[in-house]
Structure formats: structure tokens, C-alpha cells
C-alpha positions as CSV (number, residue, x, y, z in Angstrom):
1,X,-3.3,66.6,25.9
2,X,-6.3,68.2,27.7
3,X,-8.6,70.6,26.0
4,X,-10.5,73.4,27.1
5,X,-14.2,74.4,26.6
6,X,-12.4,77.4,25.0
7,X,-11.9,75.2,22.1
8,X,-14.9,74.4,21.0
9,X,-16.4,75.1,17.8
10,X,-20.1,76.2,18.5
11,X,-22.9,77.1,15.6
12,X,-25.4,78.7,17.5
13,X,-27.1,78.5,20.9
14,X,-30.8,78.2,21.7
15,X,-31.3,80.7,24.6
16,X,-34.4,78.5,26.2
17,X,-35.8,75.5,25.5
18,X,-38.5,73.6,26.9
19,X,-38.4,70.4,24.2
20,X,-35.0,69.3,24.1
21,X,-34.7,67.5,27.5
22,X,-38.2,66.6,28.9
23,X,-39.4,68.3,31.7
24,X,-36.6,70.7,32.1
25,X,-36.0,74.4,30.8
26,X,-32.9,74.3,29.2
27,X,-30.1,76.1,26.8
28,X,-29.2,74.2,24.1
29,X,-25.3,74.5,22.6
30,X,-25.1,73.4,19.0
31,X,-21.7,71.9,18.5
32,X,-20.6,72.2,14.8
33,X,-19.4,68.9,12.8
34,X,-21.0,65.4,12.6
35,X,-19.2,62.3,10.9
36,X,-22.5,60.7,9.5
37,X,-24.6,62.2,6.8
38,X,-28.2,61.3,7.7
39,X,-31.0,61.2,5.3
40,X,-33.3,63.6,7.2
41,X,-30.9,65.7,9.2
42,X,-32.6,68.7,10.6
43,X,-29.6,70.4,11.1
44,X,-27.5,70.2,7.7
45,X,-26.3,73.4,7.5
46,X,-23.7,72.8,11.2
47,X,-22.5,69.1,9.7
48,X,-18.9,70.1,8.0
49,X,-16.5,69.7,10.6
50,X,-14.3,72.5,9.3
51,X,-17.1,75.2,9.5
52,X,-15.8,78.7,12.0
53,X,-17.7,78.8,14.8
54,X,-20.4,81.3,15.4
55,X,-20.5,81.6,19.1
56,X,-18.0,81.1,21.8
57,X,-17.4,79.6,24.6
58,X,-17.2,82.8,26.9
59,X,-20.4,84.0,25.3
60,X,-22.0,80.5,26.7
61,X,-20.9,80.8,29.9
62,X,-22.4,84.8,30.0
63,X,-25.8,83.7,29.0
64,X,-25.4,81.0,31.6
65,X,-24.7,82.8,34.6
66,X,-27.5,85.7,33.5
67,X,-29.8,82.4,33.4
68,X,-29.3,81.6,36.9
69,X,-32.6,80.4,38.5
70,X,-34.6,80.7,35.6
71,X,-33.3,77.1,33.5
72,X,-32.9,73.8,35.1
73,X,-29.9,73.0,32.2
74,X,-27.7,73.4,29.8
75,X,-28.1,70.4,26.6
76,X,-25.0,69.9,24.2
77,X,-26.5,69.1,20.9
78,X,-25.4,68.8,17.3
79,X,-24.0,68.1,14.7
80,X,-22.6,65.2,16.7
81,X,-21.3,66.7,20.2
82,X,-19.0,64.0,21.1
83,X,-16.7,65.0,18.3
84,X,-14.9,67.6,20.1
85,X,-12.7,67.0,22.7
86,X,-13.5,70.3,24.4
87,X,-16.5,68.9,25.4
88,X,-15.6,67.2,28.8
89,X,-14.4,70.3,30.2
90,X,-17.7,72.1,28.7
91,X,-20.1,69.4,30.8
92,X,-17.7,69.7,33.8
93,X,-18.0,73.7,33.8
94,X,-21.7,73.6,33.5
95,X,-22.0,71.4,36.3
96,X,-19.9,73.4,38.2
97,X,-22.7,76.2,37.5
98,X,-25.3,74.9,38.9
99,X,-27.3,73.1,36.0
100,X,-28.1,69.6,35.1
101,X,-26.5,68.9,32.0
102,X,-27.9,66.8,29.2
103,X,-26.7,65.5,25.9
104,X,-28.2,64.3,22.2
105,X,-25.8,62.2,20.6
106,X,-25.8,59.7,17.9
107,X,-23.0,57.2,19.4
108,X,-20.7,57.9,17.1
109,X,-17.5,58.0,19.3
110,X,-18.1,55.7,21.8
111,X,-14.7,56.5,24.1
112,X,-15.3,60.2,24.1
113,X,-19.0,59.3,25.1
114,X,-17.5,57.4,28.1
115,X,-14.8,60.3,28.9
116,X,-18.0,62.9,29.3
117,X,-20.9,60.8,30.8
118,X,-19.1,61.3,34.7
119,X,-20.6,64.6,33.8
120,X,-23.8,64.4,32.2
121,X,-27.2,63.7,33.8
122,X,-29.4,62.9,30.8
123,X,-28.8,61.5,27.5
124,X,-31.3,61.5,24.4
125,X,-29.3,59.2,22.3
126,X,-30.4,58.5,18.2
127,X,-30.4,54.9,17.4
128,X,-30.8,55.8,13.8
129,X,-32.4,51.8,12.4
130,X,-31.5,48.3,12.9
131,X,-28.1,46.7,12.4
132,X,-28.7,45.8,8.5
133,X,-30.1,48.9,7.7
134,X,-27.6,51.5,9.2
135,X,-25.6,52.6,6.4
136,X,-28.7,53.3,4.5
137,X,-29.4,56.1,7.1
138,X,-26.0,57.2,8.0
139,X,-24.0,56.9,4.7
140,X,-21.4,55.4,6.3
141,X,-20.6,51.5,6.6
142,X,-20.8,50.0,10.0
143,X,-22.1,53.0,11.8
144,X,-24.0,50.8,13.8
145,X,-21.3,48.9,15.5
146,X,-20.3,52.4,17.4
147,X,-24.1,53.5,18.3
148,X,-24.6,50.5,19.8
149,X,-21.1,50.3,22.4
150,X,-22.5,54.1,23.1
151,X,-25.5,53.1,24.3
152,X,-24.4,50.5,26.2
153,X,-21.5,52.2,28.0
154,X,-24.5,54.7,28.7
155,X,-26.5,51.8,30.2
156,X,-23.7,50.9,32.3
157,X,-23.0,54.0,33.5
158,X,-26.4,54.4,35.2
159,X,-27.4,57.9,33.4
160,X,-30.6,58.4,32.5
161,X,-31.5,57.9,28.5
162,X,-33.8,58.4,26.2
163,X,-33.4,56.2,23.1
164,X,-34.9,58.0,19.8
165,X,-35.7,56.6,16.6
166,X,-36.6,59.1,13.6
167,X,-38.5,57.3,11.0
168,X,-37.5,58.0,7.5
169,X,-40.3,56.4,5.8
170,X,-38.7,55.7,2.7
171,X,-35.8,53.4,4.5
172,X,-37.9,52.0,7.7
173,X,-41.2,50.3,8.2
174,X,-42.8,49.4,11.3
175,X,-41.1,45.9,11.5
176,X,-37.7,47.7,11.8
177,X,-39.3,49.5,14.7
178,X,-40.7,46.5,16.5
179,X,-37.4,45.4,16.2
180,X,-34.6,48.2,17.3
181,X,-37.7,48.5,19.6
182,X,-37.1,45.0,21.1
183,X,-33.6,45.1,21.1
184,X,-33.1,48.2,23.1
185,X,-35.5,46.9,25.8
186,X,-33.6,43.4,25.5
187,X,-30.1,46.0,26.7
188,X,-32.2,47.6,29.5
189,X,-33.8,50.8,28.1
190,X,-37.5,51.6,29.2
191,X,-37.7,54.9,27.5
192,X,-37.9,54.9,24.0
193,X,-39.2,57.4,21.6
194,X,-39.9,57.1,17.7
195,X,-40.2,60.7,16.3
196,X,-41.8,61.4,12.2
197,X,-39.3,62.8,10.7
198,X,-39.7,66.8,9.6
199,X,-38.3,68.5,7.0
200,X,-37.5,71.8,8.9
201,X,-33.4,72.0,8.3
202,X,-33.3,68.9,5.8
203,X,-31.5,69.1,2.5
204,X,-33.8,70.7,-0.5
205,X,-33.1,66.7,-1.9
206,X,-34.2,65.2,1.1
207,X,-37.2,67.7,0.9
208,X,-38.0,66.4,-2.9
209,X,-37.1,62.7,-2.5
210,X,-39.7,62.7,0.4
211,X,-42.6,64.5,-0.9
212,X,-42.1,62.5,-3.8
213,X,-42.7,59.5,-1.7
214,X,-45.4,60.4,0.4
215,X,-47.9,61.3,-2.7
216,X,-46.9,58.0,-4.2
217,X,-47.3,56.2,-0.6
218,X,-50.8,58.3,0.6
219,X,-51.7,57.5,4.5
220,X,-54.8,55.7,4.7
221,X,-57.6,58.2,6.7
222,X,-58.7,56.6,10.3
223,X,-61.9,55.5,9.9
């Protein structure tokens, strides 16, 4: 059964952005729902999957075409955007636009990654830790088996990526950076990116558990 971009449940829409993909203007498209419950999730408040969207579909495609000439692209964000179905049709009617699309996804469903990436031109894709230490970012067991496939069926299909680590200081250290560092390079990826986390959007217990941890753990000044 196909589905429409119609379908779509959207959470908001960033008219312009100049961070999300680098070196293009875009429009971002939040799409509502994510499977995996992050520790530091900036955007907590779009994860339940059964949330009414706030924005449609027809209202994207307005802001698109009044857009014309002034943004490069159009990025499908999250939430996890490769949740919805609707979001193959979405790519393909962007495309079809004029814009470069782009995506930020977490790997969490590898075959609808593969259905949409004949569409996409750029992918920032979250590989959240190493193997062993998943589940401790993600809540959910064996999370990492799907993130990896995703990046390598991105790999294989030639698109550009961008893999981004966000470090949650109170489950990784610098050794678990080296190392998802070394293993992405191993599978062919020369642009990776670790990010601090920010608690902008986090849960109020993510918020505490963290400033909790950071007075206890002070950074050392640079001499």
C-alpha cells in the first residue's frame, strides 16, 4: 500500500535554517514519533508516536514554493523521520521542487532508510555510542544492530553522510569516542562529528541528573 506525503504527521517546521545541513539554507520538517527514548533528547516533547500533528503537509509544500530561490533544501528531521511511511513520497515531492533534500535520522528502520535514500542527497545520521553501550543511550535493547545496517546501506548507496555522536558525559568517555570513531572510519565514513550535548528541549530529569554530574565531575581549566 503506498502512502502519500498527505499522511504525515508533522510537529512543527523551521521556516530557515542555516545549521541543520552544512553549508546550505534549508527548511527543516519535524516529523512527530521516535521509537528510542534517548537520554538527552532535544526534542522530547515530538517523541510519542500517537501525538496530532501540528502542521500539514499542504502547508509545507506552500512555504516551499513561496521559498523558491531563497533555500538550497528542505531537511526531514525528528523524532525519528524514517518512521512514517509517508516519507518517501515527501523526499520525492521536494525533489520534484527544486531543492536538495537532506535527512537526520537515528537508523532506526533500516528498510524504510533504504526505500527513501533514491531520494535524499545528504544524511546526518546519529550513531548514538558503541555496540556495548547502546541500550544505555537509547533505552531500548539492541538498538544498535539497526543503526549500524542504516549506515551501511547509506554507505552503499553513495549519499553523502555525516555521522554524529552526541556525548552524554555521564554514559561516554573519550575511549568510547576513539572507538565508534574508528569503527565508522573502518565502514568508509570521513565525516564525523561529536557534538556536547545541550539541554535545550531535554527532559527536566535529564536537566537535573546532568547538572548533578557536572558539579560533581568539574572540567579542569586549560592552563
Amino acid at each position: 500500500m503506498a502512502h502519500g506525503a498527505g499522511e504525515l504527521t508533522i510537529a512543527g517546521m523551521e521556516p530557515f535554517s542555516a545549521c541543520d545541513w552544512p553549508g546550505h539554507l534549508s527548511a527543516v520538517v519535524f516529523l512527530q514519533g521516535c521509537p528510542w527514548k534517548c537520554t538527552y533528547c532535544h526534542n522530547v516533547s515530538i517523541l510519542d508516536p500517537r501525538a496530532p500533528g501540528q502542521v500539514t503537509w499542504a502547508a509545507v509544500r506552500d512555504l516551499l514554493s513561496a521559498r523558491r530561490g531563497l533555500l538550497d533544501a528542505v531537511v526531514f528531521s525528528g523524532g525519528e523521520p524514517t518512521r512514517q511511511a509517508g516519507l518517501v513520497d515527501a523526499a520525492r515531492q521536494v525533489r520534484a521542487m527544486g531543492f536538495a533534500v537532506g535527512l537526520h535520522t537515528a537508523g532506526a528502520y533500516p528498510r524504510r532508510l533504504a526505500e527513501v535514500l533514491p531520494h535524499v542527497d545528504w544524511v546526518g545520521l546519529d550513531i548514538k555510542a558503541p555496540v556495548g553501550k547502546y541500550s544505555a543511550v537509547t533505552g531500548l535493547a539492541n538498538s544498535a544492530d539497526p543503526a549500524f545496517i542504516s549506515l551501511q546501506r547509506v554507505l552503499d548507496a553513495g549519499v553523502a553522510v555525516q555521522v554524529r555522536t552526541t556525548l552524554d558525559p555521564m554514559i561516554l568517555n573519550a575511549d568510547d569516542v576513539e572507538q565508534i570513531r574508528e569503527t565508522v572510519t573502518s565502514m568508509g565514513v570521513t565525516d564525523y562529528v561529536v557534538q556536547e550535548v545541550r539541554t535545550d528541549g531535554t527532559s527536566e530529569v535529564f536537566v537535573e541528573n546532568l547538572t548533578r554530574f557536572r558539579r560533581a565531575h568539574p572540567v579542569e581549566p586549560l592552563s
